[in-house]
Backbone as CSV, one residue per row, in Angstrom:
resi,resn,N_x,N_y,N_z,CA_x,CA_y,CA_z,C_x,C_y,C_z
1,UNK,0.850,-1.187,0.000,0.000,0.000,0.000,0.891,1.244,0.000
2,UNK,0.572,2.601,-0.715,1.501,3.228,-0.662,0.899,4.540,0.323
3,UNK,1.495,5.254,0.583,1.649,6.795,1.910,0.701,7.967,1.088
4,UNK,-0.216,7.750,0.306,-0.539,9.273,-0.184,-1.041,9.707,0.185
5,UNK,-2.182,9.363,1.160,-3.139,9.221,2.345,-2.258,10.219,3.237
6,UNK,-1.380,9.198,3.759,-0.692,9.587,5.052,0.085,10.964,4.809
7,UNK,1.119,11.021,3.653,1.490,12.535,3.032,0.765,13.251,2.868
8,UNK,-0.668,13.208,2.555,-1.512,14.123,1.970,-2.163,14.830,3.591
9,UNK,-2.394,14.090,4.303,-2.259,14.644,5.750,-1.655,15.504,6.636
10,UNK,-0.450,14.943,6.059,0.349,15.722,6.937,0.876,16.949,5.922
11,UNK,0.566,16.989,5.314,0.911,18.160,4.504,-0.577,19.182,4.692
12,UNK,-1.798,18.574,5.624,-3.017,19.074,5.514,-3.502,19.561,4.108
13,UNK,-3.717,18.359,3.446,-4.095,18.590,2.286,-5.646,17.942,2.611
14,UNK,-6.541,18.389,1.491,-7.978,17.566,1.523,-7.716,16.128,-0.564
15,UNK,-8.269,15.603,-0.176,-8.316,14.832,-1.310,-8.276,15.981,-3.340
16,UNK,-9.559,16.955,-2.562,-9.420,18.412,-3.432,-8.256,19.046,-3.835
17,UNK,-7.536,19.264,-2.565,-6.219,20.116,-3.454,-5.424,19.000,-3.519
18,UNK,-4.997,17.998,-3.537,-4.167,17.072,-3.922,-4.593,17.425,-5.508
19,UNK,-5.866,16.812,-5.910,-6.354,16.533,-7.237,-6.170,17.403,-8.122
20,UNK,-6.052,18.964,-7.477,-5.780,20.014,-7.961,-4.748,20.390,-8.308
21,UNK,-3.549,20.136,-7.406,-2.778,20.524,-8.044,-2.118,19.197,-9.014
22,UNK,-2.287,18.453,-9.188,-1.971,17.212,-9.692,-2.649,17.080,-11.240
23,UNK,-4.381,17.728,-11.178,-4.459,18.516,-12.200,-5.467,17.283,-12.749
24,UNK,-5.837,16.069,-11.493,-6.810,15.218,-11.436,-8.323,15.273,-10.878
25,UNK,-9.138,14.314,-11.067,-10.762,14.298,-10.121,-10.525,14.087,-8.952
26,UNK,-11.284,14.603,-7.986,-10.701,13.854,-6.556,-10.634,12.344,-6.284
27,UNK,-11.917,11.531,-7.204,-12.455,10.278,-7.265,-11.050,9.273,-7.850
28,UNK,-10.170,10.248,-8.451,-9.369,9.214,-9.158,-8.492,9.339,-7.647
29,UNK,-8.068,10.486,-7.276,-6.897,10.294,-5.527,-7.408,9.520,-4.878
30,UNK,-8.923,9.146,-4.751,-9.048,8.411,-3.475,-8.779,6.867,-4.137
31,UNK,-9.079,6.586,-5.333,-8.516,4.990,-5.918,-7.348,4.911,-6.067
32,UNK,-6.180,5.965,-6.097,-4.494,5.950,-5.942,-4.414,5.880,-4.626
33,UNK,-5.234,6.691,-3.372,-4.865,6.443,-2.055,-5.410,4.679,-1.690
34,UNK,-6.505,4.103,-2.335,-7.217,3.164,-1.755,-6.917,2.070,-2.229
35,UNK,-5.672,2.284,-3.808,-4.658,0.731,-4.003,-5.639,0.253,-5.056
36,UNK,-6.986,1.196,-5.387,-8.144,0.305,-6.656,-7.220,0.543,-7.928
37,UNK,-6.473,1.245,-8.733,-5.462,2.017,-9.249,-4.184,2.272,-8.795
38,UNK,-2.911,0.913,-10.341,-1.643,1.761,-9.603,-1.233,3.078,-10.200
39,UNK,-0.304,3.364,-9.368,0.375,4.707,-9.835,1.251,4.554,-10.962
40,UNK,0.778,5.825,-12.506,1.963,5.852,-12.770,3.719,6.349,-12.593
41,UNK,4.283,5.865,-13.580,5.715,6.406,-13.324,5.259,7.847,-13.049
42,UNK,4.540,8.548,-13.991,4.845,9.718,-13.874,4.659,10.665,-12.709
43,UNK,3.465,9.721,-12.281,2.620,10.720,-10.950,3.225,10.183,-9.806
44,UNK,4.173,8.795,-9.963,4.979,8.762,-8.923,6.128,10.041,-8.827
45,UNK,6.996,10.201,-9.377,7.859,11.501,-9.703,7.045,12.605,-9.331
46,UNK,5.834,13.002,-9.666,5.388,14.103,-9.360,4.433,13.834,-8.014
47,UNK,4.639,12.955,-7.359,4.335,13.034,-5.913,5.488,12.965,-5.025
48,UNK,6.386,12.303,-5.248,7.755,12.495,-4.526,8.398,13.537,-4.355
49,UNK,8.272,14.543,-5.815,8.644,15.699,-5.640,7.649,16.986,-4.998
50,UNK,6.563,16.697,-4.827,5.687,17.197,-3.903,5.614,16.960,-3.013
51,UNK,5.671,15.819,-2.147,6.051,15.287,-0.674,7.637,15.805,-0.507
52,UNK,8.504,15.741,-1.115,9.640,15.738,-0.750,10.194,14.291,0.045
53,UNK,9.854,13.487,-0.888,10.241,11.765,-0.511,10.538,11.056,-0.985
54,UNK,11.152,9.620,-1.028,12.146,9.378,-1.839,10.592,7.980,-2.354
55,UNK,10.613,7.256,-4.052,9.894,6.450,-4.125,9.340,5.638,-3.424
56,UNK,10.612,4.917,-3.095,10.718,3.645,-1.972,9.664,4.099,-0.581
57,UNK,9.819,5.178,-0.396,9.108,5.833,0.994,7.403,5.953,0.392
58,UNK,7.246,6.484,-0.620,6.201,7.063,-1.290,5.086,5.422,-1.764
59,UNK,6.206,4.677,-1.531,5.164,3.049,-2.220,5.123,2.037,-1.286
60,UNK,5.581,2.487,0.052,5.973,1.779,1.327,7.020,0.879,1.723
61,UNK,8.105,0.548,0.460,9.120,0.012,0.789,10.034,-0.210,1.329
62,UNK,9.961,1.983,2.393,11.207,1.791,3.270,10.737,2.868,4.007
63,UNK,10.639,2.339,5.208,10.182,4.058,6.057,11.144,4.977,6.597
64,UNK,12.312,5.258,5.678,13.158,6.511,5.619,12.580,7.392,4.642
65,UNK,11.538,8.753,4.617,11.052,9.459,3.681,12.459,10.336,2.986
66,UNK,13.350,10.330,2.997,14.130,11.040,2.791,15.746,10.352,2.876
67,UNK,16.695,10.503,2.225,18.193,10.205,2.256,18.726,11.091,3.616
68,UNK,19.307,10.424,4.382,19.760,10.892,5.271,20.134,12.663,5.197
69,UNK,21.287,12.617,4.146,21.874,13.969,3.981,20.887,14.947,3.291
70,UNK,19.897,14.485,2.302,18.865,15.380,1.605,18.388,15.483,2.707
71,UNK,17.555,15.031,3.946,16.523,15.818,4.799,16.339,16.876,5.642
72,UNK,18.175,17.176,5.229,18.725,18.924,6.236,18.436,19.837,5.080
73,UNK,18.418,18.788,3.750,18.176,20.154,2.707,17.270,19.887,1.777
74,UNK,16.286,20.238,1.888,14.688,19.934,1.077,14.418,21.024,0.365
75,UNK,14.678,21.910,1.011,14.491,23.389,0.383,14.741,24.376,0.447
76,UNK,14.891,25.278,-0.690,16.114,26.591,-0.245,15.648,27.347,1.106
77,UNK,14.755,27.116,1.590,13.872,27.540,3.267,15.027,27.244,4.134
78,UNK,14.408,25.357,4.347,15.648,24.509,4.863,16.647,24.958,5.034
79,UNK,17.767,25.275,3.981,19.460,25.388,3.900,19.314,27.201,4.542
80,UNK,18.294,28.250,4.186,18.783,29.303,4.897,18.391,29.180,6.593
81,UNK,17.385,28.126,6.817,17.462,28.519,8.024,18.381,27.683,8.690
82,UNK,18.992,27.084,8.360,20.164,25.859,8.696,21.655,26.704,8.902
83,UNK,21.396,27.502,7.568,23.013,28.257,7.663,22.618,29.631,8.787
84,UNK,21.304,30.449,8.934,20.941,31.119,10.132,21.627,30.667,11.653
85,UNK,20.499,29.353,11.638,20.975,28.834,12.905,22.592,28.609,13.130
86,UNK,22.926,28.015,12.434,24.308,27.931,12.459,25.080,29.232,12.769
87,UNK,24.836,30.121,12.630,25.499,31.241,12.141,26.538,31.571,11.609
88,UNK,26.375,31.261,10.215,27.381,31.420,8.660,26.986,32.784,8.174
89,UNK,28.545,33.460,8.136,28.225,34.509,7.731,28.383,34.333,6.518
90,UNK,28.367,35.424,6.000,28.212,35.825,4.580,29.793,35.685,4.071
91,UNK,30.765,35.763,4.764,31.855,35.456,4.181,32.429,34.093,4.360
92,UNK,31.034,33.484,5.660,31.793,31.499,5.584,31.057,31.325,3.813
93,UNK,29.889,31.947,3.714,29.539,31.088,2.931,30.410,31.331,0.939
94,UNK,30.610,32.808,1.173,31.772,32.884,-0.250,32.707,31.702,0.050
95,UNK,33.543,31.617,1.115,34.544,30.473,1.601,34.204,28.566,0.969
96,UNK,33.096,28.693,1.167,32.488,27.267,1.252,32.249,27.525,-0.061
97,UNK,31.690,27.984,-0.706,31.229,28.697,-2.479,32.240,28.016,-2.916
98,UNK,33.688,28.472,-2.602,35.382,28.349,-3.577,35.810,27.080,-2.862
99,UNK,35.504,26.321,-1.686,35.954,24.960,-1.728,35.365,24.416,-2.308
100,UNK,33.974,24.441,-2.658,33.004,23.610,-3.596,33.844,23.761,-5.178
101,UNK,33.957,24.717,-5.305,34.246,24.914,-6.938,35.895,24.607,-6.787
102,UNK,36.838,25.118,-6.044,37.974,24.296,-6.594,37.745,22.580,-6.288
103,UNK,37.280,22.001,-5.656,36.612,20.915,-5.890,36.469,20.101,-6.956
104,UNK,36.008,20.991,-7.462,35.021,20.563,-8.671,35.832,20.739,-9.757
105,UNK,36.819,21.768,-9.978,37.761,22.286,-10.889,38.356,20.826,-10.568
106,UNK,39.643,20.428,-9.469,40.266,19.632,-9.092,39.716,18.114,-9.941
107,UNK,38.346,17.887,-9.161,37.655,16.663,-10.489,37.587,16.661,-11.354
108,UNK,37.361,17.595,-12.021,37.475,17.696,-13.532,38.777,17.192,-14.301
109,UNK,39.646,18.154,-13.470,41.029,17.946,-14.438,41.539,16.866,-13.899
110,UNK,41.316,15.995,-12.545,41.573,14.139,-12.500,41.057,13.234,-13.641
111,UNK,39.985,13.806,-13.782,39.158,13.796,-14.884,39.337,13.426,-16.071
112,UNK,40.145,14.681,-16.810,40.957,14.389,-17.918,42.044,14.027,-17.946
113,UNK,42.921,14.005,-16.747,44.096,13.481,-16.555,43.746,11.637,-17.232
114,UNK,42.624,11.633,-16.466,42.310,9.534,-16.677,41.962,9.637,-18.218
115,UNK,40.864,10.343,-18.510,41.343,10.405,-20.280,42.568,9.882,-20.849
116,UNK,43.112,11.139,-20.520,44.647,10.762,-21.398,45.191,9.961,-21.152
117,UNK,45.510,9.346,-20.030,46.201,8.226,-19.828,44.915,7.102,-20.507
118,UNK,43.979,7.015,-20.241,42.841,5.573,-21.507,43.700,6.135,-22.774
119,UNK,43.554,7.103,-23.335,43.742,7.192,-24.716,45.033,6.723,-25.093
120,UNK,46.112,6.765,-24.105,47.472,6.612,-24.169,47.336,4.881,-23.874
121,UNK,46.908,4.643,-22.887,46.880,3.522,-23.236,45.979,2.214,-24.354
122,UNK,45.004,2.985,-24.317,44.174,2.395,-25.109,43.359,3.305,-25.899
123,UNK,43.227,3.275,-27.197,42.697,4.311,-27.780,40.609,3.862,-27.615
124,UNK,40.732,2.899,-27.885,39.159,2.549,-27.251,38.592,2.775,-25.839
125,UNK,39.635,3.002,-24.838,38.985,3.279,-23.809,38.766,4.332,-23.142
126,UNK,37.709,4.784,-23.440,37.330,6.483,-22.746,36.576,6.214,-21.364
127,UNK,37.188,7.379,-20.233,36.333,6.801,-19.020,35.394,8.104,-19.604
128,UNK,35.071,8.976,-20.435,33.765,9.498,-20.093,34.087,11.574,-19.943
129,UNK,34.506,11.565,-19.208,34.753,12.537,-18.437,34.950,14.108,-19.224
């Protein structure tokens, strides 16, 4: 059985604005909440991303609604009141900005470093990058 019921609750939704914004009858939510109708792919994706939950959570397979590390950050709300509380100033967060990106620079060019060495060694083998 899957949570749409139970999400749709706690989000204080009525069967109405679910359907609404989903852009369905209410009659069809209550046969997706009541298991008469499965869900498709699609309206799975577009309920997960409306709950903010991961499939597996959304179809009852795992009662973690969320990846550990995604559930501090759901939404740009979330991360400012996270870096608030914390109290990150405005210059931790330029700081943290340029470790992210030389980071990322740094991967990149490991990156192509492994290129060249596939191509050098093997001209068929590209990792991608």
């Amino acid at each position: 059985m899957n949570r749409i019921k139970q999400l749709r609750k706690e989000k204080k939704m009525t069967q109405d604005d679910l359907a609404t914004k989903l852009h369905l009858k209410r009659s069809v939510i209550s046969k997706y909440e009541n298991g008469v109708i499965q869900l498709t792919d699609s309206l799975i994706l577009e309920l997960t991303d409306l709950f903010n939950v991961t499939t597996d959570y959304l179809l009852g397979k795992s009662n973690t609604p969320t990846p550990p590390i995604a559930s501090a950050f759901i939404d740009e709300i979330t991360v400012k009141e996270f870096l608030a509380q914390h109290g990150v100033t405005d210059e931790m967060k330029i700081n943290m900005m340029e470790d992210i990106l030389k980071a990322m620079i740094k991967a990149e060019g490991e990156s192509e470093h492994l290129d060249e060495l596939a191509s050098k060694n093997s001209p068929s083998i590209q990792t991608g990058g």
